[in-house]
N, C-alpha and C positions, 0 to 999 in steps of 0.2 A: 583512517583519515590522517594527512600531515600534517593537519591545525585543526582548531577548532571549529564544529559547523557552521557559527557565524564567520569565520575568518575566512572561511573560503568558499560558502556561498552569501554572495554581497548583493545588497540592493544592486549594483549593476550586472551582477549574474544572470538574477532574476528577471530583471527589464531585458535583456537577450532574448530571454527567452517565452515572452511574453506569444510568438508567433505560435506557440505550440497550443495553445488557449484552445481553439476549435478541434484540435485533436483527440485532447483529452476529453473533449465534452462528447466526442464520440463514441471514447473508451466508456464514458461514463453511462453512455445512452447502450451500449453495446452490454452493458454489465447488469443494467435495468431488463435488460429484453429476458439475457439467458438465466440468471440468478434471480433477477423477484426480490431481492433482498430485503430483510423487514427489518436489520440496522447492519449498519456496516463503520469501521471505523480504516483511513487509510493512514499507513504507517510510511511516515516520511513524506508528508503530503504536499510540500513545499507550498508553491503559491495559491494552491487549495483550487487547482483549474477543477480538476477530479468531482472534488465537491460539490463546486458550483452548481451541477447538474442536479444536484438531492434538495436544493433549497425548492421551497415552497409544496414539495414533495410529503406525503407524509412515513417517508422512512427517516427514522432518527439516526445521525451521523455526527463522527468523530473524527478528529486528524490530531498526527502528532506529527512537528517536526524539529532539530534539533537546532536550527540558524531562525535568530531573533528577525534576519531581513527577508525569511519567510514568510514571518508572520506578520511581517509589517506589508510585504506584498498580497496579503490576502484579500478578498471583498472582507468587510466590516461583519458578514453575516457569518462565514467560514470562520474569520479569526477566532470570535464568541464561544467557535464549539471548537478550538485546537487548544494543545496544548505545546508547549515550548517546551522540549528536553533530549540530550544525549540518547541517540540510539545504539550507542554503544555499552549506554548503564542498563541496565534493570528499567522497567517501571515502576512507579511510584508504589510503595507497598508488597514489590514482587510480582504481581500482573494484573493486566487490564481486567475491567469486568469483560464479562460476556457479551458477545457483539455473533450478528449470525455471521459476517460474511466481514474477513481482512482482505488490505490491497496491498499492495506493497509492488510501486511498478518503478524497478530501475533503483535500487537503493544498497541491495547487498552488495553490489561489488563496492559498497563504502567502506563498509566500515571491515578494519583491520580480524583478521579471521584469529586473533585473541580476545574478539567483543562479540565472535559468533554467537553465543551462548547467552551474553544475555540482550543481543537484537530479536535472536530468536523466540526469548522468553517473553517479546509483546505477544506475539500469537498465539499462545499458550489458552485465549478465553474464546478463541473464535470456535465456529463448527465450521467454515470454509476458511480456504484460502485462495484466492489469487494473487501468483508474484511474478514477477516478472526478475532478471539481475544477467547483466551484460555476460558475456562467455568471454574464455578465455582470446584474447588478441583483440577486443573490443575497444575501440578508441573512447576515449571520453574522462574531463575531469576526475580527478583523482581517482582512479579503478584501482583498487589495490588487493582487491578479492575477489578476481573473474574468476569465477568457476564453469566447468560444463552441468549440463540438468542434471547427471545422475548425482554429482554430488549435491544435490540441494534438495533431491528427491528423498535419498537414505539419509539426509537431516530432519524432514519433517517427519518422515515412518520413523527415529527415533524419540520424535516429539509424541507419536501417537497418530501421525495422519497418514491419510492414502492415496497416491496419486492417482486422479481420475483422467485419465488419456480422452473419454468423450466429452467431459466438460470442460476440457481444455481445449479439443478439437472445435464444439462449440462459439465459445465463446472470440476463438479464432476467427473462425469463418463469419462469425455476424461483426467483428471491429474491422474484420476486414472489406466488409462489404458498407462498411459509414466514411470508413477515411483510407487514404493512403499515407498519412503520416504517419511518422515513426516505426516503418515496418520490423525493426529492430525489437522494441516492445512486443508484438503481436509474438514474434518468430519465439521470442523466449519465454512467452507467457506459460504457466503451469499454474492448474488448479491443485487442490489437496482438500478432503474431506477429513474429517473427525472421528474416530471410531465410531460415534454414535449415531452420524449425521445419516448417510442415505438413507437405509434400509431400519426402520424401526427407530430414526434418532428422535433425541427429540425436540420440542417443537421452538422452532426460531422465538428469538428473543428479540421481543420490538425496542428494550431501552439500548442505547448507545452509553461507550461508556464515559463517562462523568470525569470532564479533561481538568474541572475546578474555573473554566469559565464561564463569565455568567451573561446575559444579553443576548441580541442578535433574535 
C-alpha cells in the first residue's frame, strides 16, 4: 500500500461503495450453501457487508481489517467481533486461533509483495480458505500486487494447503447463480484446503477467533 490503510481507505471510500452491500450478502449466502461453515473469520473485511450475513446465525465469526474508517463503517454488531490492524504485520501473537473456514475477497493485490509473508501468516489457523485477489492488469485502488492464480496457488501449498479446483468450481457456480455483481471476485475466486482438512481432517472448530472485542 502507498499510505496507511486508514489513509487511503476513508469514510468516503467506503460510503462509495456502500452499493456493493446486496452483493456481498450474496457472496455470503453463496458460502453458507457450499461450505456449511461452523466459524469463519474474513480477512480484510472492510465494511463487514460479508458478515452481515452470519449475524443471528449460529456460526461464530471474525473480521479484521487494517483502516479505522472500516470499522467505523461497520453495523455495531460486526464492529464488536473485528479487530483493527495492519495486514501487512503479523497477527497479534504470530497467528489467529483456529477458525474452520478464511475469506479473503479482493485484498492481496494490497498489500506490497514485501508484507507477503506475514498477510499470509493470518491464514496460517484456518482448515479452509477462500480468496479471492485481482490479476495481473486489473484496474482498482491501489493494486500493487496483482498476481495470476498459480502464483497464489504455490503460496498457499507452501503454507501447507491444497487447491481444491471442485470447491472452487462450486462455490463459483452457486455466487453465480445469487448475483451478478462483481463478476471479477467470482472469476478469481480459489478455494484451498489444509492438509488435514478433507479426507480424515479433523473436525471444524465452532469458536471464532477472539479479535479482543467485546459486545454486539
Amino acid at each position: 500500500m502507498t499510505g496507511s490503510p486508514s489513509e487511503t481507505y476513508t469514510a468516503a471510500w467506503f460510503k462509495a461503495r456502500e452499493r456493493y452491500r446486496p452483493v456481498y450478502h450474496a457472496f455470503a449466502e453463496a458460502i453458507e450453501e457450499v461450505f456449511h461453515p461452523t466459524s469463519l473469520a474474513d480477512i480484510g473485511c472492510g465494511a463487514g457487508y460479508l458478515l452481515e450475513r452470519f449475524m443471528g446465525t449460529t456460526v461464530p465469526f471474525a473480521g479484521v481489517d487494517g483502516s479505522r474508517a472500516a470499522h467505523e463503517a461497520q453495523s455495531q454488531d460486526v464492529s464488536a467481533r473485528t479487530l483493527i490492524a495492519d495486514l501487512a504485520e503479523p497477527p497479534p501473537g504470530g497467528v489467529w486461533p483456529a477458525v474452520d473456514l478464511a475469506i479473503s475477497i479482493e485484498v492481496a493485490e494490497h498489500i506490497p509483495a514485501e508484507h507477503e509473508a506475514a498477510f499470509l501468516s493470518w491464514f496460517a489457523g484456518a482448515q479452509r480458505v477462500l480468496f479471492t485477489a485481482a490479476l495481473p492488469g486489473q484496474r482498482g485502488t491501489d493494486h500493487v500486487n496483482c498476481q495470476p492464480r498459480d502464483y497464489w496457488i504455490a503460496r498457499f501449498e507452501a503454507l501447507g494447503f491444497t487447491f481444491a479446483p471442485a470447491d472452487t468450481v462450486a462455490w463459483q457456480t452457486e455466487a453465480r447463480s445469487r448475483t451478478r455483481g462483481c463478476p471479477w471476485v467470482v472469476r478469481n475466486a480459489m478455494v484451498f484446503v489444509a492438509s488435514a482438512h478433507p479426507s480424515g481432517r479433523d473436525k471444524p472448530r465452532r469458536r471464532a477467533p477472539d479479535t479482543g472485542a467485546r459486545g454486539g
